[in-house]
C-alpha positions in Angstrom: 128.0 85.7 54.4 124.8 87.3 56.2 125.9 90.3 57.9 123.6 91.2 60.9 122.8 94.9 62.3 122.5 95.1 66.0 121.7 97.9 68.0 122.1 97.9 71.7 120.5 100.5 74.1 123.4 101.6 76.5 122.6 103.5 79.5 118.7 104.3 78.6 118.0 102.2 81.5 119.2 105.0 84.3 116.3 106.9 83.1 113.9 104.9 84.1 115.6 104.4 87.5 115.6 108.2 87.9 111.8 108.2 87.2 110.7 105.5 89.8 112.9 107.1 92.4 111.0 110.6 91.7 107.5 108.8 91.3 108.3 106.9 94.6 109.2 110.1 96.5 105.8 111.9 95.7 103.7 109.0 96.7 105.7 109.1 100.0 105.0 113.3 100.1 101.5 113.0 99.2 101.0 109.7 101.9 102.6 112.2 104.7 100.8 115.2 103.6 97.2 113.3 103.6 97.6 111.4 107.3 98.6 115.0 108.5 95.4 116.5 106.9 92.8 113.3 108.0 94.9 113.7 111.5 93.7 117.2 111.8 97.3 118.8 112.0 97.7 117.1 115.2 100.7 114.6 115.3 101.4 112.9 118.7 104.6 113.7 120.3 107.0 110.9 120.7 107.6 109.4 124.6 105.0 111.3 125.7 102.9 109.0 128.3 99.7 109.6 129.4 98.9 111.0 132.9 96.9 108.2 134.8 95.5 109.0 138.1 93.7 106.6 140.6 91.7 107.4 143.3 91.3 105.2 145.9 88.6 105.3 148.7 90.2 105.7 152.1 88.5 102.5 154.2 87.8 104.2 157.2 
């Protein structure tokens, strides 16, 4: 009889989860931090429309 020796890796796998979810996280940081920075600081308010105004000539 051949015995065999087997060794399973149990759990080392939540690690690497861990480690995505952390790497993934800083790329979204640094991504926000650089369009603030190449936006100048200025972000554009949300629902804000912008003031049109037409003048039209009278016809007389």
């Amino acid at each position: 009889m051949s015995s065999h020796d087997e060794t399973k890796s149990v759990g080392k796998s939540g690690g690497n989860v861990g480690l995505g979810v952390l790497v993934g996280a800083l790329i979204v940081i640094v991504a926000g931090l650089a369009a603030y920075i190449f936006t100048g600081g200025d972000i554009p308010a949300v629902g804000d429309e912008p003031e049109i105004q037409i003048d039209l000539p009278d016809g007389n």
